[in-house]
C-alpha positions in Angstrom: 7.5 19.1 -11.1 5.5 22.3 -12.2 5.0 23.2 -15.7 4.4 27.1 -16.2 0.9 27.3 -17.4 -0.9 25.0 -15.9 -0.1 23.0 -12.5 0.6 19.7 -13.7 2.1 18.5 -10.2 1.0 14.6 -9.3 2.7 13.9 -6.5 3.1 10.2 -7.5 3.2 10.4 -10.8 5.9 7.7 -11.2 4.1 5.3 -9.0 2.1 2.3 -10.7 -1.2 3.8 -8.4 -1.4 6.7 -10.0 -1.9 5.3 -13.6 -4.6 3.4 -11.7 -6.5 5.8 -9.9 -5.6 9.3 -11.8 -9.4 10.5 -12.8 -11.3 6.8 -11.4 -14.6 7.2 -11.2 -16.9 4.3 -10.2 -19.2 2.8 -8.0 -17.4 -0.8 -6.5 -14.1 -0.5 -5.7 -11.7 -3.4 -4.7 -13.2 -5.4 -1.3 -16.4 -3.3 -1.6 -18.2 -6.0 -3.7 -21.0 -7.9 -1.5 -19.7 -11.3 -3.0 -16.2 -10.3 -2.7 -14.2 -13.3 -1.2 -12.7 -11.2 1.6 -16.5 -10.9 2.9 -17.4 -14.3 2.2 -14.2 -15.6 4.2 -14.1 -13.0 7.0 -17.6 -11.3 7.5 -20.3 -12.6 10.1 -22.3 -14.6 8.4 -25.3 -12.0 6.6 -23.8 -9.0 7.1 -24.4 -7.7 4.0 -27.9 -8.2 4.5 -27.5 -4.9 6.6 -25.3 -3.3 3.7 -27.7 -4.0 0.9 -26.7 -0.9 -1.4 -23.9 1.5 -2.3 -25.8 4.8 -2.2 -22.4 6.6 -3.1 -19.8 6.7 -5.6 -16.0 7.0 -5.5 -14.4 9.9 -7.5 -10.8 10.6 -7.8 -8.6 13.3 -8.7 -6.4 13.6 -11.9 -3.9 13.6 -9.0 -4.7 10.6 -7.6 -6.3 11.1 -4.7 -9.7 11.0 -3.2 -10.9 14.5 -3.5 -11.1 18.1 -5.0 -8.5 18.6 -8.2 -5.5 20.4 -5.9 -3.8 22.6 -8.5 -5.6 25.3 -6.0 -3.2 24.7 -3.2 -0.2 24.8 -4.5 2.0 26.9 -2.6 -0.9 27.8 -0.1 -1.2 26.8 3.6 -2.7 23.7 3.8 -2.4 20.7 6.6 -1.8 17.2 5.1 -4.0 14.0 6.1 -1.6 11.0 4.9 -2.8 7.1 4.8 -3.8 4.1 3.5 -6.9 3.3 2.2 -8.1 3.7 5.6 -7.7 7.3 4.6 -9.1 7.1 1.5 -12.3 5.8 3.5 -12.6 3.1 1.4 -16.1 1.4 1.8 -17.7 4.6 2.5 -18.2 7.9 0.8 -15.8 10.7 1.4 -17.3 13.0 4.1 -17.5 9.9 6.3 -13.5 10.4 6.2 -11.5 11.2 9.1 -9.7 13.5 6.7 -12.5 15.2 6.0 -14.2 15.1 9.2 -11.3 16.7 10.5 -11.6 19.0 8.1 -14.6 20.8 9.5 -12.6 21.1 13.0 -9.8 23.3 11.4 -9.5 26.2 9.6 -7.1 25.7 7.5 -7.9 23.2 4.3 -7.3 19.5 4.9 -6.1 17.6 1.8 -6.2 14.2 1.9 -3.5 11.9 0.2 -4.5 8.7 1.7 -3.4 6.0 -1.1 -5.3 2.5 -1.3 -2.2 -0.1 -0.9 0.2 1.9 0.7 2.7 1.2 3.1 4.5 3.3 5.5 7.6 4.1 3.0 5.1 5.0 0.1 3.3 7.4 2.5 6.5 8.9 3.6 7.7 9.6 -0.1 4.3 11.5 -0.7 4.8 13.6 2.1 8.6 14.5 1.5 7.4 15.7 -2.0 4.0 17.2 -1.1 6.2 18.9 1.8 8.0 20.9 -0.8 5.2 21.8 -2.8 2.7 23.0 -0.3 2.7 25.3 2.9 2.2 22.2 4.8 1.2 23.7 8.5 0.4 20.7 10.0 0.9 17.1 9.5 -1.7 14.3 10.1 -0.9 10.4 9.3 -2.8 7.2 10.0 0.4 4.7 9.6 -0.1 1.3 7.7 0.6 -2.6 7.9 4.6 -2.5 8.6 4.9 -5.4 6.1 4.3 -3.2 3.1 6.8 -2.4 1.1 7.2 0.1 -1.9 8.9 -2.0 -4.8 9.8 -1.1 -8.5 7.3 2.3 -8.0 4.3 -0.4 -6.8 2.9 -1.0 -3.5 3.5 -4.7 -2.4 2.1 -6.7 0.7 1.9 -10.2 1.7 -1.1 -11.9 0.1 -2.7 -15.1 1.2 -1.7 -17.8 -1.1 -4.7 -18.3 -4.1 -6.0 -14.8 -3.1 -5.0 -11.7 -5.1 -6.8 -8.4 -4.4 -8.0 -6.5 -7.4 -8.9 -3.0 -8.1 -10.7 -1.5 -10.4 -10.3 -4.9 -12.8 -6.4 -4.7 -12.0 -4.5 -6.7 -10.0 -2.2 -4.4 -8.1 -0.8 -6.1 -5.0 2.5 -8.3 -5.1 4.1 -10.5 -2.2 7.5 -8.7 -1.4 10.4 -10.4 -0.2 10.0 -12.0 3.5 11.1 -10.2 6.5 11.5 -10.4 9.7 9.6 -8.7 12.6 12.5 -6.5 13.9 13.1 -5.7 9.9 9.5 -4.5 10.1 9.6 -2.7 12.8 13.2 -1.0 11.5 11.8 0.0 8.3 8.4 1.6 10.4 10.8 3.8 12.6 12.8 4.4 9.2 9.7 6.2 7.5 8.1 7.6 10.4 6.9 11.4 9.5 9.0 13.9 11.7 6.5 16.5 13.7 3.4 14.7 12.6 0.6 13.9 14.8 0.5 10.2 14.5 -1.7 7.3 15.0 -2.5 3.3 13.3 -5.3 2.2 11.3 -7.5 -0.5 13.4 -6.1 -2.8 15.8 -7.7 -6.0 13.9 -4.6 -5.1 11.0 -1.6 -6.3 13.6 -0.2 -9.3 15.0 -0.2 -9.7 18.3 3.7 -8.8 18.3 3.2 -5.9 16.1 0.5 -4.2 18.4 3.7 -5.2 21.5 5.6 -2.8 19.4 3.3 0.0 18.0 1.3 0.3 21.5 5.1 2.0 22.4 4.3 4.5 20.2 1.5 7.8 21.0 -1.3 7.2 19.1 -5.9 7.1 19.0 -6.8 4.6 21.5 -9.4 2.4 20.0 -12.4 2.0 21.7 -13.9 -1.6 23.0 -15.4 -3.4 20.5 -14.5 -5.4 17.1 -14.8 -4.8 13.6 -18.2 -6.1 13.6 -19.4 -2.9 15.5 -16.3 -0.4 13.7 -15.9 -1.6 10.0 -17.9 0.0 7.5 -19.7 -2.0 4.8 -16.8 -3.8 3.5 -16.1 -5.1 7.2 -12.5 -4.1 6.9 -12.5 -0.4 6.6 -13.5 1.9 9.5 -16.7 3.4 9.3 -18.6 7.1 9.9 -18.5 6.8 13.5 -15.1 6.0 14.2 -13.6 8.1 11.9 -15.2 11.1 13.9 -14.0 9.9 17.0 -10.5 9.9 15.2 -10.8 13.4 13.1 -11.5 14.8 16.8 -8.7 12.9 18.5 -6.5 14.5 15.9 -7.8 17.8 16.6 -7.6 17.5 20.0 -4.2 17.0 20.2 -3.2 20.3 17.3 -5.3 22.0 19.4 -2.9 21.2 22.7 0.1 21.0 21.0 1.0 17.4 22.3 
Protein backbone atom coordinates (compact mmCIF):
# COMPACT_ATOMS: atom_id res chain seq x y z
CA UNK A 1 0.00 0.00 0.00
CA UNK A 2 1.27 3.64 -0.84
CA UNK A 3 -0.07 6.65 0.72
CA UNK A 4 0.24 9.86 -1.49
CA UNK A 5 2.57 11.99 0.36
CA UNK A 6 4.89 10.10 1.83
CA UNK A 7 5.89 6.33 0.96
CA UNK A 8 4.61 4.50 3.72
CA UNK A 9 5.10 0.93 2.04
CA UNK A 10 6.34 -1.90 4.66
CA UNK A 11 6.33 -4.83 2.90
CA UNK A 12 5.39 -6.86 6.08
CA UNK A 13 3.63 -4.68 7.77
CA UNK A 14 0.99 -7.28 8.94
CA UNK A 15 3.61 -9.71 10.07
CA UNK A 16 4.35 -10.01 13.99
CA UNK A 17 8.44 -9.23 12.75
CA UNK A 18 7.82 -6.15 11.73
CA UNK A 19 6.35 -4.69 15.01
CA UNK A 20 9.61 -6.22 16.21
CA UNK A 21 12.24 -4.98 14.17
CA UNK A 22 10.62 -1.68 12.48
CA UNK A 23 13.36 1.12 13.65
CA UNK A 24 15.59 -1.61 16.15
CA UNK A 25 18.55 -0.36 17.03
CA UNK A 26 20.99 -2.15 19.36
CA UNK A 27 24.03 -3.77 20.03
CA UNK A 28 23.20 -7.81 21.04
CA UNK A 29 20.77 -9.30 19.19
CA UNK A 30 19.10 -12.80 19.68
CA UNK A 31 22.11 -15.80 19.75
CA UNK A 32 24.75 -12.96 19.64
CA UNK A 33 25.12 -12.91 23.46
CA UNK A 34 28.60 -14.61 24.64
CA UNK A 35 26.61 -16.45 27.41
CA UNK A 36 23.83 -17.29 25.24
CA UNK A 37 22.77 -21.00 25.73
CA UNK A 38 22.98 -21.80 22.00
CA UNK A 39 26.93 -21.01 22.50
CA UNK A 40 27.28 -22.70 25.71
CA UNK A 41 25.54 -25.94 24.23
CA UNK A 42 26.99 -25.87 20.69
CA UNK A 43 30.27 -23.85 20.51
CA UNK A 44 33.83 -25.35 20.92
CA UNK A 45 34.62 -24.94 24.12
CA UNK A 46 36.34 -21.02 24.45
CA UNK A 47 35.44 -19.80 21.43
CA UNK A 48 34.35 -16.74 22.47
CA UNK A 49 37.65 -16.14 23.95
CA UNK A 50 38.47 -15.25 20.14
CA UNK A 51 35.07 -13.15 19.81
CA UNK A 52 35.68 -11.05 22.86
CA UNK A 53 33.72 -7.74 21.64
CA UNK A 54 30.95 -6.54 19.34
CA UNK A 55 32.71 -3.66 17.63
CA UNK A 56 29.40 -3.01 15.64
CA UNK A 57 25.88 -2.41 16.04
CA UNK A 58 22.71 -3.58 14.33
CA UNK A 59 20.40 -0.86 12.80
CA UNK A 60 17.19 -1.47 11.15
CA UNK A 61 14.84 0.18 8.92
CA UNK A 62 11.35 1.65 9.73
CA UNK A 63 10.73 -1.13 7.10
CA UNK A 64 12.05 -3.73 8.75
CA UNK A 65 14.96 -4.68 7.30
CA UNK A 66 18.59 -4.45 7.81
CA UNK A 67 19.52 -1.45 5.86
CA UNK A 68 19.06 2.16 4.25
CA UNK A 69 15.19 3.59 4.77
CA UNK A 70 13.90 2.25 0.98
CA UNK A 71 11.12 4.84 0.35
CA UNK A 72 14.05 5.75 -2.41
CA UNK A 73 13.39 2.78 -4.55
CA UNK A 74 10.18 2.60 -4.98
CA UNK A 75 9.31 2.02 -8.45
CA UNK A 76 13.16 2.16 -9.50
CA UNK A 77 15.31 -0.74 -10.77
CA UNK A 78 16.56 -2.50 -8.09
CA UNK A 79 17.72 -6.45 -7.73
CA UNK A 80 16.33 -8.18 -4.52
CA UNK A 81 18.62 -10.14 -1.97
CA UNK A 82 15.84 -12.39 -0.08
CA UNK A 83 16.75 -14.62 3.25
CA UNK A 84 16.76 -15.49 6.55
CA UNK A 85 18.75 -14.20 9.07
CA UNK A 86 21.60 -15.60 7.21
CA UNK A 87 20.82 -12.67 5.11
CA UNK A 88 20.40 -10.26 7.58
CA UNK A 89 24.12 -11.31 8.51
CA UNK A 90 23.17 -11.80 11.85
CA UNK A 91 26.42 -11.99 14.12
CA UNK A 92 28.15 -9.61 12.05
CA UNK A 93 27.80 -6.07 10.84
CA UNK A 94 26.14 -5.38 7.55
CA UNK A 95 28.94 -4.88 4.93
CA UNK A 96 30.09 -8.41 5.95
CA UNK A 97 26.68 -9.38 4.10
CA UNK A 98 26.55 -11.38 1.10
CA UNK A 99 23.78 -8.91 0.15
CA UNK A 100 25.91 -6.33 0.44
CA UNK A 101 28.94 -7.74 -0.81
CA UNK A 102 27.19 -8.54 -3.74
CA UNK A 103 26.22 -5.26 -3.90
CA UNK A 104 29.58 -3.82 -4.88
CA UNK A 105 29.75 -6.52 -7.91
CA UNK A 106 26.54 -5.00 -9.62
CA UNK A 107 25.49 -1.96 -10.78
CA UNK A 108 22.30 -1.81 -10.03
CA UNK A 109 21.24 -1.37 -6.11
CA UNK A 110 20.91 -4.46 -3.97
CA UNK A 111 18.25 -4.29 -1.33
CA UNK A 112 18.30 -6.70 1.18
CA UNK A 113 15.01 -8.14 2.77
CA UNK A 114 16.65 -10.92 4.56
CA UNK A 115 14.13 -11.45 7.71
CA UNK A 116 15.55 -13.15 11.10
CA UNK A 117 13.07 -16.25 11.52
CA UNK A 118 11.88 -16.74 8.32
CA UNK A 119 10.99 -19.57 6.41
CA UNK A 120 10.77 -20.28 2.81
CA UNK A 121 6.85 -19.25 2.54
CA UNK A 122 7.44 -15.99 4.57
CA UNK A 123 10.28 -15.14 2.06
CA UNK A 124 8.20 -15.87 -0.78
CA UNK A 125 5.20 -13.52 0.41
CA UNK A 126 7.90 -10.68 0.60
CA UNK A 127 8.99 -11.09 -2.62
CA UNK A 128 5.39 -11.46 -4.37
CA UNK A 129 4.74 -8.00 -2.73
CA UNK A 130 8.16 -6.35 -3.07
CA UNK A 131 7.82 -7.75 -6.82
CA UNK A 132 4.99 -5.37 -7.39
CA UNK A 133 6.29 -2.51 -5.83
CA UNK A 134 9.82 -2.30 -7.24
CA UNK A 135 11.52 -2.76 -10.72
CA UNK A 136 12.85 -5.95 -9.49
CA UNK A 137 15.64 -6.83 -12.28
CA UNK A 138 17.06 -9.57 -10.69
CA UNK A 139 16.20 -11.91 -8.03
CA UNK A 140 18.69 -13.38 -5.40
CA UNK A 141 17.50 -15.81 -2.49
CA UNK A 142 19.43 -17.78 0.15
CA UNK A 143 16.41 -20.39 1.01
CA UNK A 144 15.75 -21.39 4.72
CA UNK A 145 15.15 -24.43 7.18
CA UNK A 146 12.04 -26.33 5.21
CA UNK A 147 10.43 -26.89 8.58
CA UNK A 148 9.45 -23.25 9.05
CA UNK A 149 6.26 -22.32 8.68
CA UNK A 150 4.51 -18.82 8.48
CA UNK A 151 1.47 -19.05 11.06
CA UNK A 152 -1.20 -16.48 12.23
CA UNK A 153 1.30 -13.58 10.37
CA UNK A 154 4.45 -15.13 12.81
CA UNK A 155 7.34 -17.03 11.84
CA UNK A 156 7.22 -20.55 13.61
CA UNK A 157 10.00 -23.43 13.74
CA UNK A 158 10.62 -26.37 15.82
CA UNK A 159 12.33 -25.47 19.11
CA UNK A 160 14.11 -27.85 21.33
CA UNK A 161 12.04 -28.63 24.26
CA UNK A 162 13.00 -26.00 27.49
CA UNK A 163 14.81 -23.71 24.83
CA UNK A 164 12.95 -20.67 23.44
CA UNK A 165 14.98 -18.20 21.29
CA UNK A 166 14.47 -14.59 22.10
CA UNK A 167 15.02 -11.38 20.35
CA UNK A 168 15.39 -8.20 21.32
CA UNK A 169 13.72 -9.30 25.00
CA UNK A 170 10.79 -11.01 22.88
CA UNK A 171 10.12 -14.37 22.44
CA UNK A 172 9.18 -14.76 18.87
CA UNK A 173 9.52 -18.35 17.76
CA UNK A 174 6.65 -21.04 18.13
CA UNK A 175 6.69 -24.86 17.45
CA UNK A 176 4.23 -25.38 14.35
CA UNK A 177 2.38 -28.31 13.86
CA UNK A 178 4.55 -31.63 13.01
CA UNK A 179 5.25 -32.60 9.52
CA UNK A 180 6.55 -34.94 7.65
CA UNK A 181 9.73 -34.92 5.45
CA UNK A 182 7.91 -35.19 2.02
CA UNK A 183 5.44 -32.35 3.55
CA UNK A 184 8.64 -30.40 3.92
CA UNK A 185 9.99 -30.88 0.98
CA UNK A 186 6.32 -30.10 -0.86
CA UNK A 187 5.86 -26.92 0.91
CA UNK A 188 9.89 -25.87 -0.22
CA UNK A 189 8.95 -26.64 -3.97
CA UNK A 190 5.53 -24.79 -3.26
CA UNK A 191 7.37 -21.40 -2.38
CA UNK A 192 10.31 -21.66 -4.48
CA UNK A 193 10.94 -18.06 -6.21
CA UNK A 194 10.34 -18.39 -10.10
CA UNK A 195 13.67 -16.97 -12.17
CA UNK A 196 15.62 -16.36 -9.07
CA UNK A 197 19.13 -17.35 -8.70
CA UNK A 198 18.97 -19.70 -5.81
CA UNK A 199 21.07 -21.24 -3.21
CA UNK A 200 20.78 -22.68 0.90
CA UNK A 201 22.04 -21.19 3.93
CA UNK A 202 24.98 -23.57 5.53
CA UNK A 203 24.95 -27.24 5.20
CA UNK A 204 25.21 -27.66 9.20
CA UNK A 205 21.10 -26.37 9.14
CA UNK A 206 19.84 -29.83 7.33
CA UNK A 207 19.33 -33.29 8.18
CA UNK A 208 20.98 -35.69 6.47
CA UNK A 209 17.67 -36.40 4.41
CA UNK A 210 17.07 -32.78 3.77
CA UNK A 211 20.59 -32.16 2.25
CA UNK A 212 19.45 -35.93 -0.10
CA UNK A 213 16.78 -33.63 -1.26
CA UNK A 214 18.12 -29.94 -1.60
CA UNK A 215 21.63 -31.25 -3.13
CA UNK A 216 18.93 -31.93 -6.29
CA UNK A 217 18.52 -28.58 -6.57
CA UNK A 218 21.46 -25.80 -8.34
CA UNK A 219 22.81 -24.01 -5.66
CA UNK A 220 26.68 -22.39 -3.91
CA UNK A 221 28.68 -25.38 -3.23
CA UNK A 222 30.08 -25.03 0.30
CA UNK A 223 33.56 -25.32 0.68
CA UNK A 224 35.40 -28.10 3.04
CA UNK A 225 35.34 -27.23 6.43
CA UNK A 226 32.72 -26.83 9.42
CA UNK A 227 31.22 -24.13 11.26
CA UNK A 228 34.07 -23.78 13.45
CA UNK A 229 36.14 -22.30 10.47
CA UNK A 230 32.66 -20.55 8.53
CA UNK A 231 30.34 -19.26 11.46
CA UNK A 232 30.82 -15.87 12.54
CA UNK A 233 30.93 -14.93 16.18
CA UNK A 234 27.69 -16.44 17.17
CA UNK A 235 28.97 -19.88 15.61
CA UNK A 236 25.75 -20.30 13.77
CA UNK A 237 25.71 -17.51 11.23
CA UNK A 238 28.09 -17.39 8.34
CA UNK A 239 30.89 -15.07 8.53
CA UNK A 240 32.88 -12.21 6.23
CA UNK A 241 34.68 -14.71 4.31
CA UNK A 242 32.10 -16.93 3.22
CA UNK A 243 29.62 -14.55 2.48
CA UNK A 244 32.16 -13.11 -0.19
CA UNK A 245 32.67 -16.38 -1.65
CA UNK A 246 28.76 -16.50 -1.90
CA UNK A 247 28.04 -12.61 -3.12
CA UNK A 248 30.58 -13.67 -6.01
CA UNK A 249 28.97 -17.10 -6.69
CA UNK A 250 25.79 -15.07 -7.14
CA UNK A 251 27.38 -12.83 -9.43
CA UNK A 252 28.92 -15.18 -11.32
CA UNK A 253 26.09 -16.84 -12.33
CA UNK A 254 23.87 -13.15 -13.38
CA UNK A 255 26.84 -12.48 -15.03
CA UNK A 256 26.49 -15.98 -17.27
CA UNK A 257 22.99 -16.11 -17.21
CA UNK A 258 22.80 -19.77 -15.77
Amino acid sequence: MIQLGRYQVLLIEDLVYHKEMSNYKGQFHGMDIPDHRYHTRNAPTGWWKDHPVQDFDYSFNSWGFRGPEYDQYVGEPIILCMGDSNTVNLGGPIEDSWASQLDKLTELPCINLGMDGAGNDAIKLCYDRAYKLFDVQETFVMYSYIHRRLIDKEFTHYVRKGFVPTLAGKTRFKEPPPATDLQNFEHFLLNRIPNAYESFIPEWCYTEEELKFLNEFPHFPYPEGKQDKWSGRDFHHINAELNKQIAEYFYELSSTNT
